[in-house]
MIRO-983835 format. One line per 5 residues: number of its first residue (from 1); for each residue x, z, y of N, C-alpha, C. Coordinates in steps of 0.001 Angstrom, whole numbers. Example, Ala and Ser with C-alpha at 12.3 -4.5 7.8 and 13.67 -1.06 7.14 Angstrom:
residues 2
1 = 13190,7800,-5690,12300,7800,-4500,13200,7800,-3300 ~ 12850,7080,-2250,13670,7140,-1060,12900,7870,30
END
This chain:
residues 349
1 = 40008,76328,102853,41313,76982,102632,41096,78081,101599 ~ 41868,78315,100609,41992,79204,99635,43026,80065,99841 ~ 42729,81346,99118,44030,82122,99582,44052,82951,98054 ~ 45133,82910,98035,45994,83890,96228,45565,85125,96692 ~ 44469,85385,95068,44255,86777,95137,45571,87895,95004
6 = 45655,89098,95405,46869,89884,94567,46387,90463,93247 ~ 47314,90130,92612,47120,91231,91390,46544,92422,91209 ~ 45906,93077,90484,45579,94030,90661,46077,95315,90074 ~ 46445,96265,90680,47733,96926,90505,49022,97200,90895 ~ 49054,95917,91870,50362,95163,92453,49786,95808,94186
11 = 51098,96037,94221,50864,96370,95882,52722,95904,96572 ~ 52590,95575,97851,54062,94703,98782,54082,96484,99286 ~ 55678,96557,98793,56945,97942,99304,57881,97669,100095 ~ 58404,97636,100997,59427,97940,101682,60714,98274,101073 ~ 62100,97523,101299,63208,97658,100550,63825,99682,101122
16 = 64171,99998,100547,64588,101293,100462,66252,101307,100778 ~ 66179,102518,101428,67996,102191,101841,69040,101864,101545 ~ 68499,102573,100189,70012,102034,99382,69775,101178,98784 ~ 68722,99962,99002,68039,99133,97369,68985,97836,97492 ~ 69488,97374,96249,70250,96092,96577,69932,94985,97328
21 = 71232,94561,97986,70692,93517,98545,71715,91968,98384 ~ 71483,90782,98805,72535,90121,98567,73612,90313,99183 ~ 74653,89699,98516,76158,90421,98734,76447,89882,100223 ~ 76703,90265,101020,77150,89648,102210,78816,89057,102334 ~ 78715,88274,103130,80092,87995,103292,80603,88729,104063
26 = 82295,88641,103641,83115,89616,105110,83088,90806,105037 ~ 82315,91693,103475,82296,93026,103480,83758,93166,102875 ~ 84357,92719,102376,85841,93206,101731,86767,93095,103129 ~ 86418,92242,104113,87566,92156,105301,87129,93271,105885 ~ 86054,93614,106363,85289,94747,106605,86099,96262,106375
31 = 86263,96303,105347,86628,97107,104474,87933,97439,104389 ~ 88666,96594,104551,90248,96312,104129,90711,96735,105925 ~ 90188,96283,106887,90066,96506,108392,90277,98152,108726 ~ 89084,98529,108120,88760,100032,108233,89678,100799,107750 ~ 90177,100600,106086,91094,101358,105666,92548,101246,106274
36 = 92861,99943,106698,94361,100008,107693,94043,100720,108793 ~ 92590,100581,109811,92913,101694,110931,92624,103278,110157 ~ 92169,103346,109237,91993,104924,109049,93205,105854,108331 ~ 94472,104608,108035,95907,104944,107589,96414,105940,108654 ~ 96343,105240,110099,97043,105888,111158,96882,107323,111462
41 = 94833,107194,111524,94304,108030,112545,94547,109208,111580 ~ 94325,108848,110053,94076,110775,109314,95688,110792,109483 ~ 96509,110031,109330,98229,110821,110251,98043,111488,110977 ~ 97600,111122,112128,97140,111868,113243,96373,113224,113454 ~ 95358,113301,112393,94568,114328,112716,95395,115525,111471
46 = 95897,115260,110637,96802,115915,109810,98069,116257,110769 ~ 98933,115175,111564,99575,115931,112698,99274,116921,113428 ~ 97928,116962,113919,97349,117710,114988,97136,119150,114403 ~ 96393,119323,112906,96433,120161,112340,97206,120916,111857 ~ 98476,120363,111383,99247,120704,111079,100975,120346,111598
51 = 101084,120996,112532,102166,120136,113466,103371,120528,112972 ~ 104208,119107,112989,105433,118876,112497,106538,119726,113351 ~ 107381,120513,112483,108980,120945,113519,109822,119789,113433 ~ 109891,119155,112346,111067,118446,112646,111416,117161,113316 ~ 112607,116822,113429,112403,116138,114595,111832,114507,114267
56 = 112130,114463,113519,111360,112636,112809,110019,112927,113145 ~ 109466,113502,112500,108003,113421,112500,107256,113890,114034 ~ 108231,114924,114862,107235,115003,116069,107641,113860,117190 ~ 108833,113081,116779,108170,111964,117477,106933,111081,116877 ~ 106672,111081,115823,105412,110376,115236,104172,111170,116132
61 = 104483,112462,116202,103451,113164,116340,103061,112875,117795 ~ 103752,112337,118757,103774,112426,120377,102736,111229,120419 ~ 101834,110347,119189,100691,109251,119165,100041,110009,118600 ~ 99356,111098,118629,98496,111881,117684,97191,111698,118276 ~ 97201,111539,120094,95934,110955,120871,94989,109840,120104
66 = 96628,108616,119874,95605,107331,119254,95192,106894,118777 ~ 95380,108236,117743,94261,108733,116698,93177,108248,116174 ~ 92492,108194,117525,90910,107819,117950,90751,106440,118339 ~ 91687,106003,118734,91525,104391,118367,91202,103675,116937 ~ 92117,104369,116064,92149,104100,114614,90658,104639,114227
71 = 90255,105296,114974,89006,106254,113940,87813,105364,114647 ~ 87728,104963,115740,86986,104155,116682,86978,102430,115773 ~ 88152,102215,115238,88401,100872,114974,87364,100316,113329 ~ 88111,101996,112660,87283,102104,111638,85753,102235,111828 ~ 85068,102984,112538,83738,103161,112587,82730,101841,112560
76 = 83771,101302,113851,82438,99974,113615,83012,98944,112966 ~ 83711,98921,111883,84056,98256,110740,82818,98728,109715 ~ 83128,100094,109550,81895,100105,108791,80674,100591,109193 ~ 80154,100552,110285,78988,100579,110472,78197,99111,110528 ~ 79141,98147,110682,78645,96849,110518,78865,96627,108361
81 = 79427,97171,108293,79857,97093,106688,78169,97657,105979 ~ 77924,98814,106575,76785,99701,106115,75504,99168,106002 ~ 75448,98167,107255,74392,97635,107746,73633,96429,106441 ~ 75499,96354,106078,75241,94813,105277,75414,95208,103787 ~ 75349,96003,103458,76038,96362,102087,74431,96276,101153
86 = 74666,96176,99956,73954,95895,99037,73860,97179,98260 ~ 74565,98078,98167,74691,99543,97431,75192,100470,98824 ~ 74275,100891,99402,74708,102196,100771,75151,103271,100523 ~ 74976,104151,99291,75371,105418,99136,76812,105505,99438 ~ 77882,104624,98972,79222,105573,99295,79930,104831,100642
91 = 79216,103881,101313,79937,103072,102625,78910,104385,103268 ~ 77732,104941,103613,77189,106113,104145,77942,107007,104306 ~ 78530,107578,103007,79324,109115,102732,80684,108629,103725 ~ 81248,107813,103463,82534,107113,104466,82266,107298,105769 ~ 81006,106575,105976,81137,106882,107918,80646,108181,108246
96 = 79569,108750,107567,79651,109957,107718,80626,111180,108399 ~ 81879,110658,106763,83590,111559,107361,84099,111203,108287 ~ 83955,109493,108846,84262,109384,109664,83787,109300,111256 ~ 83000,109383,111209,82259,110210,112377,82767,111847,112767 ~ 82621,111941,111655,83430,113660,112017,84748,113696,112540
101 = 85441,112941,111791,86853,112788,112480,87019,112572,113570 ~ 86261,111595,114340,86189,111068,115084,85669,112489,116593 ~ 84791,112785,115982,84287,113956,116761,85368,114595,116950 ~ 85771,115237,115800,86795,115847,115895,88250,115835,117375 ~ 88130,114268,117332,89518,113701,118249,88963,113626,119606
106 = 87692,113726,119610,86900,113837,121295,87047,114906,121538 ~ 86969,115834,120869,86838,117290,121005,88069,117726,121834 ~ 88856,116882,120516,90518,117249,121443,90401,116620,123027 ~ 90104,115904,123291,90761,114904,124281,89356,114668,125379 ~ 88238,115334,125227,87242,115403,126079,87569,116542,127078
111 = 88110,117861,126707,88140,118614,127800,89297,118516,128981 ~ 89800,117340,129051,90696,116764,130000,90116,115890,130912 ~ 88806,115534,130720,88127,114527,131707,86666,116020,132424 ~ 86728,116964,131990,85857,118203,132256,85992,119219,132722 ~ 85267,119443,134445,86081,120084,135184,85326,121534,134516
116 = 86610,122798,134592,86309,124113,134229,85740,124854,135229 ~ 85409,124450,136229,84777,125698,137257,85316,126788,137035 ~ 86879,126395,136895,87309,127939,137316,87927,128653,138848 ~ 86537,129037,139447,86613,129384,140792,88133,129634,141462 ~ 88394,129007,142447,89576,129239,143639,89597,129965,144504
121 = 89619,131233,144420,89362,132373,145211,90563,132711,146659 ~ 91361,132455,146626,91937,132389,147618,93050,130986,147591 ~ 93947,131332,149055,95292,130050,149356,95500,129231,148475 ~ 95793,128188,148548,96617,127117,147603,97154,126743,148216 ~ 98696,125831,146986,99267,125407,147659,99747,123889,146846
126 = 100166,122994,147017,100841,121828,146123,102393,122080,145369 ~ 101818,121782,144277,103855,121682,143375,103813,120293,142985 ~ 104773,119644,143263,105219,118525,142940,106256,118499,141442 ~ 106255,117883,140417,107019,117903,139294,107276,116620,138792 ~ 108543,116224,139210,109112,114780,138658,110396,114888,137907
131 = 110768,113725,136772,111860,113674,135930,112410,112477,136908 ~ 113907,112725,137593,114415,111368,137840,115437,110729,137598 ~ 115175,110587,135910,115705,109583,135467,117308,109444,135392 ~ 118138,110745,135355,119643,110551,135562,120139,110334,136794 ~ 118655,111175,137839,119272,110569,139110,118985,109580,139940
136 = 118357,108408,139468,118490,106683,139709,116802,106999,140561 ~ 116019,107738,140271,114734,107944,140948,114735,107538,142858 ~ 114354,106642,143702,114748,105726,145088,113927,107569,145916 ~ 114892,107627,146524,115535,109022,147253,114197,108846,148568 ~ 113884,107220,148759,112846,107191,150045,111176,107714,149520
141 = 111281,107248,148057,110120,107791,147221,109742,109241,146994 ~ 110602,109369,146202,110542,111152,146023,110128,111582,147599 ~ 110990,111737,148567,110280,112174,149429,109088,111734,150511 ~ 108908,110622,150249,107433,110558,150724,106845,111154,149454 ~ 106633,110890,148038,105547,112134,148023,105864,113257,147621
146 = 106473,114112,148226,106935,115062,148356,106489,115643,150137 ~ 105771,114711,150533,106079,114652,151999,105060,116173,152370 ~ 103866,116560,151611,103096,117405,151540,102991,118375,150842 ~ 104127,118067,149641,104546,119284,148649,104447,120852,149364 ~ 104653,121714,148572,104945,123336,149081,106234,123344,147871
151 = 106101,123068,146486,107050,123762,145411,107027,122084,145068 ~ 108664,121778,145127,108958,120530,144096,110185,121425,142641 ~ 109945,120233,141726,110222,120490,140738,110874,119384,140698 ~ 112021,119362,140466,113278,118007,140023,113670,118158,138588 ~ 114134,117247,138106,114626,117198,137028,115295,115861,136225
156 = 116497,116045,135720,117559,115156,135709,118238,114238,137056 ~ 118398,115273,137640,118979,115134,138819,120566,115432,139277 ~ 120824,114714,140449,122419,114747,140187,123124,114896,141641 ~ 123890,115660,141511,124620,116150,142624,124419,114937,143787 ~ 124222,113970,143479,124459,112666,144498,123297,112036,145267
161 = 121966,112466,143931,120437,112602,144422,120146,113780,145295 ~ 120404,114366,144917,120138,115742,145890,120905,115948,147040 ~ 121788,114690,147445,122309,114748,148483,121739,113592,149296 ~ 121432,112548,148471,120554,111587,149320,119709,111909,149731 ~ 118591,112913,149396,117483,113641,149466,117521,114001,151204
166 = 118775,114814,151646,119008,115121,152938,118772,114268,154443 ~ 118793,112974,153943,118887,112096,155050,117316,112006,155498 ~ 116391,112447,154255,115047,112581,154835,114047,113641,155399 ~ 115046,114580,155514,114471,115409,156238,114145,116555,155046 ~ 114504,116059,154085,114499,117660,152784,114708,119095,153172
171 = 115931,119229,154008,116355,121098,153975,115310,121283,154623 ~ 114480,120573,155889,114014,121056,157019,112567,121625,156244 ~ 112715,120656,155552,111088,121097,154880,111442,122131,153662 ~ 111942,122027,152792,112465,122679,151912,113401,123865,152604 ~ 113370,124977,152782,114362,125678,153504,114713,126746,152234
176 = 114140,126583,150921,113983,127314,149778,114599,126460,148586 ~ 115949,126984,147976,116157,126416,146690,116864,127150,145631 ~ 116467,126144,144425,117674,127195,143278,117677,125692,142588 ~ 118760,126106,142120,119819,125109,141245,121228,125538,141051 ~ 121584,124726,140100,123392,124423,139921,123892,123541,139535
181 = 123789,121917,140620,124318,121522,140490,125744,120899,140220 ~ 125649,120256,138534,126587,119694,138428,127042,118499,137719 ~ 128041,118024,137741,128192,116237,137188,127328,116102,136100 ~ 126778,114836,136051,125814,114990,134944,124368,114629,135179 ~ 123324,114780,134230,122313,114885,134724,121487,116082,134278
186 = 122004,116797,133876,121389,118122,133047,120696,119265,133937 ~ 120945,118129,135296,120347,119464,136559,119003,119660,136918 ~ 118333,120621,136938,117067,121239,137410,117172,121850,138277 ~ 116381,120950,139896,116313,121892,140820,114908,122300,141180 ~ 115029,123533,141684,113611,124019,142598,113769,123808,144112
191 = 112644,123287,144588,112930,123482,146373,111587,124024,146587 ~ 111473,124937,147753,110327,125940,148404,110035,126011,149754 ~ 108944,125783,150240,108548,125971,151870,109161,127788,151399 ~ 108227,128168,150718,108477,129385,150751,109461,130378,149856 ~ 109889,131376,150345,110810,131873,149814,110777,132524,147995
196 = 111923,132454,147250,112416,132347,146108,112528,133577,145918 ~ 112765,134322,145135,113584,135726,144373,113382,135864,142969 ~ 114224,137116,142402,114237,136686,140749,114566,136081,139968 ~ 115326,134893,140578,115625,133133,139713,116770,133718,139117 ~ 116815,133175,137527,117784,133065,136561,117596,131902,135757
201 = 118550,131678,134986,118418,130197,133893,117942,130604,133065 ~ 117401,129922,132295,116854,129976,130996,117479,129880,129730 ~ 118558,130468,129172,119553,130245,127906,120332,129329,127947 ~ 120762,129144,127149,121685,127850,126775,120880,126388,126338 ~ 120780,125895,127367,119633,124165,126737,120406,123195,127053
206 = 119668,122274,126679,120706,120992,126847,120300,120485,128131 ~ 119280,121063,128808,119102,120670,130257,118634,122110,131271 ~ 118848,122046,132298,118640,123520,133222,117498,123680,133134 ~ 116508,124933,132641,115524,125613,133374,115742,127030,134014 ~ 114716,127036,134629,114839,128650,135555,113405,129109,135619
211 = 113711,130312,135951,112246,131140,136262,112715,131914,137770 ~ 111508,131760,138159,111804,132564,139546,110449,132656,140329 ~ 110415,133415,141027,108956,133999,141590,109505,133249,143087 ~ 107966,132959,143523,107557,132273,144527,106425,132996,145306 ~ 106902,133178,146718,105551,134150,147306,104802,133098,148006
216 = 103450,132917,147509,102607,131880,148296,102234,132589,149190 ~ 101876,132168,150272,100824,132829,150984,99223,132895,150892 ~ 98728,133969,151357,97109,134032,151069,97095,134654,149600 ~ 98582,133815,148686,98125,134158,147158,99151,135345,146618 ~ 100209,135559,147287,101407,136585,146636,102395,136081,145852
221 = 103021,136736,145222,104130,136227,144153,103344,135411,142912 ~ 103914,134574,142660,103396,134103,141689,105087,133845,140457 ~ 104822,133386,139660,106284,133471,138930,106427,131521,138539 ~ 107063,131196,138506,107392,129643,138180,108322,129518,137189 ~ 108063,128852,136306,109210,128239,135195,109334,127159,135452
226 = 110669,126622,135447,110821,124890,135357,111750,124566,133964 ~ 110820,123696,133598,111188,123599,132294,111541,121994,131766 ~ 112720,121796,130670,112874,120292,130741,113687,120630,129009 ~ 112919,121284,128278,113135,121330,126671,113846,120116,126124 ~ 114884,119688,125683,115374,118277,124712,114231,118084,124135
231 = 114247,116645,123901,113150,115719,123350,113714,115553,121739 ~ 112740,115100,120784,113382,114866,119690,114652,114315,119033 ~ 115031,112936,119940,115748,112562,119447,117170,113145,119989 ~ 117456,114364,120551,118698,114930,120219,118792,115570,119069 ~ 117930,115569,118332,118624,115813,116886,118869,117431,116594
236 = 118968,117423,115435,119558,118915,115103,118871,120246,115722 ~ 117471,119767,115647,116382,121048,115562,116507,121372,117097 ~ 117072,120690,118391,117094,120928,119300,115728,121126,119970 ~ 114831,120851,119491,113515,120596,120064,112675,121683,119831 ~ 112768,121666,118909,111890,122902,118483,112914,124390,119052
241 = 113983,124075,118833,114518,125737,119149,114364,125784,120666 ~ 114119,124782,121776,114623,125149,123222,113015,125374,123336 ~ 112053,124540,122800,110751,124995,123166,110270,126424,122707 ~ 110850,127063,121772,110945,128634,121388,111864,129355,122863 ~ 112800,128939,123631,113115,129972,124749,112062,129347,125747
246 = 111351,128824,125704,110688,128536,126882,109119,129363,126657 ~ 108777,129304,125258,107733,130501,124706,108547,131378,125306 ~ 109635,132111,124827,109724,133386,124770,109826,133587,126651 ~ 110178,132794,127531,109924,132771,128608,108578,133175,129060 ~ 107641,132451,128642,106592,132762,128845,105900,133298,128654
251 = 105999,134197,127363,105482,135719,127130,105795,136208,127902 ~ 107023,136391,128280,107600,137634,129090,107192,137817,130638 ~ 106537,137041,130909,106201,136357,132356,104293,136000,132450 ~ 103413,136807,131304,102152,136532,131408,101652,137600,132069 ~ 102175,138421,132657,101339,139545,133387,101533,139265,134993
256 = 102152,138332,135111,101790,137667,136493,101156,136449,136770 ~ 100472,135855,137875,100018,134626,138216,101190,133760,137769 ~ 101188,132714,136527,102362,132033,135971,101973,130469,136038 ~ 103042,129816,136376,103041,128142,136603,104333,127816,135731 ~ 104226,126871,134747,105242,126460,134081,105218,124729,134211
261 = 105923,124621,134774,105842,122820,135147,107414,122409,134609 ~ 107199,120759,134165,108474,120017,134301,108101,119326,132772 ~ 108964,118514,132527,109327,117515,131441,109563,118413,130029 ~ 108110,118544,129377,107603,119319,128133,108441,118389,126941 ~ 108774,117527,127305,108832,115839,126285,108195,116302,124448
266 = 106616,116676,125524,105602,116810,124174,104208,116480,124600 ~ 103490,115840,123847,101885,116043,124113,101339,117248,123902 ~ 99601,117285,124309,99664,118641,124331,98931,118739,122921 ~ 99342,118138,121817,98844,118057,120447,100148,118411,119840 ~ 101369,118667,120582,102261,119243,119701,102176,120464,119427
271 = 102800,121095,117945,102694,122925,117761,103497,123314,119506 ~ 104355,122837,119426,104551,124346,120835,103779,124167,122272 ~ 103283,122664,122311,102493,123260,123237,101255,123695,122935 ~ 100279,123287,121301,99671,124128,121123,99778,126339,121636 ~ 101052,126212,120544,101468,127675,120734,101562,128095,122438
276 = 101639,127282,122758,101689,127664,124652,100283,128014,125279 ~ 99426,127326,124325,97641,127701,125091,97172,128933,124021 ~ 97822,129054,122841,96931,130317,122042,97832,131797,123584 ~ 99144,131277,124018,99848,132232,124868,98771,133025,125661 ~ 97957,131622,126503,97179,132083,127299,97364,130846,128738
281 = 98058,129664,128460,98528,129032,129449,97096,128048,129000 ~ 96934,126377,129847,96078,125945,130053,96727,124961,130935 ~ 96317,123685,130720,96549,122365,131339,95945,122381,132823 ~ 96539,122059,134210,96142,122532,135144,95415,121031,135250 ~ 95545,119807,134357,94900,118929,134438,93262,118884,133266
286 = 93608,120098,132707,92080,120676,131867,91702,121351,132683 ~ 92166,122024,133567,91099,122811,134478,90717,122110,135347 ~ 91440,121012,135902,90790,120158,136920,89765,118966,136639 ~ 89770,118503,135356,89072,117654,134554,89481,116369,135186 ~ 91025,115974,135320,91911,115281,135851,91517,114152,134995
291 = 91725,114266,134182,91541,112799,132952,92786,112366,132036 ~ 92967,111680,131753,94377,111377,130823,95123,110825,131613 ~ 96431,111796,131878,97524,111149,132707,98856,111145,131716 ~ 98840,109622,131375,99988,109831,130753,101413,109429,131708 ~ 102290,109488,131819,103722,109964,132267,104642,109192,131769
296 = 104719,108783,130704,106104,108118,129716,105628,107200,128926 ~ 106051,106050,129516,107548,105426,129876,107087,104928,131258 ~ 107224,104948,132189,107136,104495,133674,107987,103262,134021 ~ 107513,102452,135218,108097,101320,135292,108528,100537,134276 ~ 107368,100430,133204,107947,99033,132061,107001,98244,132430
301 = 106917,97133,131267,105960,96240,130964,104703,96502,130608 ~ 105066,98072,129949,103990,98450,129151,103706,99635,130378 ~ 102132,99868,130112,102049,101005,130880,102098,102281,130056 ~ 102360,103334,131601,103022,104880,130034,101921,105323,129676 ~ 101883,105740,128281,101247,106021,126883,101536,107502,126501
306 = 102307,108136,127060,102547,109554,126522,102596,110454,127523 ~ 101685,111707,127920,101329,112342,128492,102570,113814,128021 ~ 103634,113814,128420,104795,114840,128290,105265,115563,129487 ~ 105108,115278,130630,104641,115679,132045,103691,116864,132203 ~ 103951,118296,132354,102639,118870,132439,103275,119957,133855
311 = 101669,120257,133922,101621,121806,134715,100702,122658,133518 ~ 101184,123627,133515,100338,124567,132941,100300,125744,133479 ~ 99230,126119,133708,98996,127804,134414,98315,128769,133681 ~ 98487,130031,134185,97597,131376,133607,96021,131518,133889 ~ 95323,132089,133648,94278,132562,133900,93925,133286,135029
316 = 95208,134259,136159,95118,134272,137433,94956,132703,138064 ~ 95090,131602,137883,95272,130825,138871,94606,129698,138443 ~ 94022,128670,139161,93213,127344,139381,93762,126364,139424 ~ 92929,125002,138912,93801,123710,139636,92636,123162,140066 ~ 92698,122486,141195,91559,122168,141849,92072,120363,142207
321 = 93166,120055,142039,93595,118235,141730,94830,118615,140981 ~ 94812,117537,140309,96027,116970,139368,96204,115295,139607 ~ 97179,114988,140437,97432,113316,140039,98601,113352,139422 ~ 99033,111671,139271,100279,111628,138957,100483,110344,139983 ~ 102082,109978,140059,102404,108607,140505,103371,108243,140183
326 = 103906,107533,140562,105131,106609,140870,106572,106270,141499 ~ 107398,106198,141022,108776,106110,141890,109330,105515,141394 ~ 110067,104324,142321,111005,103396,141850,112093,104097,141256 ~ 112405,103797,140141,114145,104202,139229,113696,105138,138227 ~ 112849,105726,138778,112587,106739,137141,111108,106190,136075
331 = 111741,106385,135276,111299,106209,133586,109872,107476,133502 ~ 109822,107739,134507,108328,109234,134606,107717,108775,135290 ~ 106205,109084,135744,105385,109177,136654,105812,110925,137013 ~ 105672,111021,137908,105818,112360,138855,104174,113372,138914 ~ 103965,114327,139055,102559,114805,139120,102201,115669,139902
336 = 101422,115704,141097,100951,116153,141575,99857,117514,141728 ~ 100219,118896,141568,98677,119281,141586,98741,120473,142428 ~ 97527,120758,142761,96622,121849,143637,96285,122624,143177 ~ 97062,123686,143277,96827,125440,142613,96808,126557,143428 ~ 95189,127050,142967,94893,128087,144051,94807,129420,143408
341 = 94409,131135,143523,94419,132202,142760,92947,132088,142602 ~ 92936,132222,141280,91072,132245,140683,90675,133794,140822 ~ 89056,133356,140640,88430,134767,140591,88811,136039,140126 ~ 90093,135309,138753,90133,136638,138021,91610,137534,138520 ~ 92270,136847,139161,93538,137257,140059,92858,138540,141380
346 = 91600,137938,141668,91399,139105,142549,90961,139821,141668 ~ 90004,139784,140953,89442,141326,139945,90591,142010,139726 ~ 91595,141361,139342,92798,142706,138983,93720,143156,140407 ~ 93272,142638,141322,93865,143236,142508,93496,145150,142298
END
């Protein structure tokens, strides 16, 4: 057996990262893939950054989450693109940015699956917060889960629901309310094991909110907003101006243990509910590291996709569970959570 001398001079190298290679197939579908999902997602992260008032665009903006699908879709488009490419330098620099982006949208949407250990220092109690639907929400539902509530929160409710409500044993448990009901569905009620004071409406909106202090026990007064801001498509800057009295609500109301619950009809990637956490408020489903509960559209085909449903609390106070569920007739999931006074409610005792 003979064997070929090597040349002399000649030595076998290893191809180098970026060194050409043959053209692969499927890098232009590759490619063409990536750039349609990365259309959506930089919408998205340009929404997030820069959040829309008006009303066209913040309904665009209420998908600003799925963002990360698009940025997810793109990545391993081209990381399989990268793998195969014949010239690496600028498919590299691409995933690179997009990796960041991508980070970027975890960032957002990771501290909702991450519990805050923010200690529960004394009593808790449950608030219940459901939209029902013009009313049509099955009267046997609501109150089974309601059946363990302390503070429910109603909303789009109607003189006729809130009377069906009675046959199940509501006043007995509820012996605490505020509302004003009337024809329509524009009604927001509060019901309370425990007693109410302070309650007034909230301006002129196209649906009822109120503020009113609630004395827990173990925990003291605490102050409650119920809130149900117009959604975009009423048009005519309604959205943005009712979510400005519900800020200015809530300034005025941060020097107490504060709970603002009810139908935001915003993610929490919109400017005002941004502007609601620079306040000092906080997702009682970020403090609980609840996970993504989205809320809207309930009872379809599709399951709900938009998380517009919130509790949000102060820095006196904890959430120690957040669910959501279900009720026949309404278009919401309803939400559940467990709020106790944190560590820092007693320091300022």
């Amino acid at each position: 057996m003979t064997t070929r001398a090597m040349r002399p001079g000649l030595r076998s190298t290893a191809a180098s990262w970026d060194s050409q290679r043959p053209a692969a197939r499927f890098q232009p579908l590759l490619f063409t893939v990536a750039g349609l999902a990365l259309l959506p997602a930089a919408a998205a992260t340009l929404m997030r950054v820069l959040p829309p008032s008006d009303d066209a665009t913040a309904l665009l903006a209420a998908f600003v989450p799925y963002g990360l699908l698009g940025y997810l879709i793109a990545l391993v488009c081209l990381l399989i693109a990268l793998l195969r490419a014949r010239h690496r330098l600028v498919p590299a620099v691409i995933t690179a940015a997009v990796v960041v982006l991508t980070a970027y949208h975890l960032a957002w949407l990771a501290p909702f699956f991450l519990d805050d250990h923010r200690t529960a220092a004394a009593g808790q109690f449950q608030l219940l917060s459901l939209n029902m639907h013009n009313g049509a929400a099955d009267s046997a539902d609501v109150a089974e889960q309601a059946a363990h509530a302390d503070v429910v929160i109603l909303l789009e409710t109607t003189p006729a629901a809130l009377t069906a409500l009675e046959e199940y044993g509501w006043d007995d448990r509820f012996r605490y309310s505020l509302g004003d009901p009337r024809e329509g569905f524009s009604n927001t009620a509060i019901y309370s094991r425990f007693p109410l004071s302070g309650s007034k409406a909230l301006g002129d909106t196209s649906f009822q909110q109120w503020v009113t202090t609630v004395r827990i026990p173990r925990i003291g007064d605490i102050r409650l907003i119920a809130v149900h801001p117009c959604n975009p498509y009423c048009g005519g800057g309604r959205w943005n101006a009712e979510h400005r009295v519900v800020r200015r609500a809530v300034t005025d109301n941060l020097d107490h243990p504060l709970v603002v619950a009810g139908d935001f009809n915003a993610v929490n990637d919109h400017g005002p509910m941004q502007a609601l956490q620079r306040a000092g408020l906080k997702s009682a489903t970020d403090v609980a590291g609840a996970g993504w509960l989205p809320t809207y559209p309930a009872n379809r085909l599709i399951p709900p996709l938009l998380p517009i449903d919130h509790v949000l609390i102060n820095e006196d106070l904890t959430a120690t569970s957040v669910t959501s569920f279900a009720v026949s007739g309404s278009d919401h999931r309803g939400l559940l959570a467990t709020i106790a006074a944190s560590d820092r409610k007693l320091a300022r005792r």
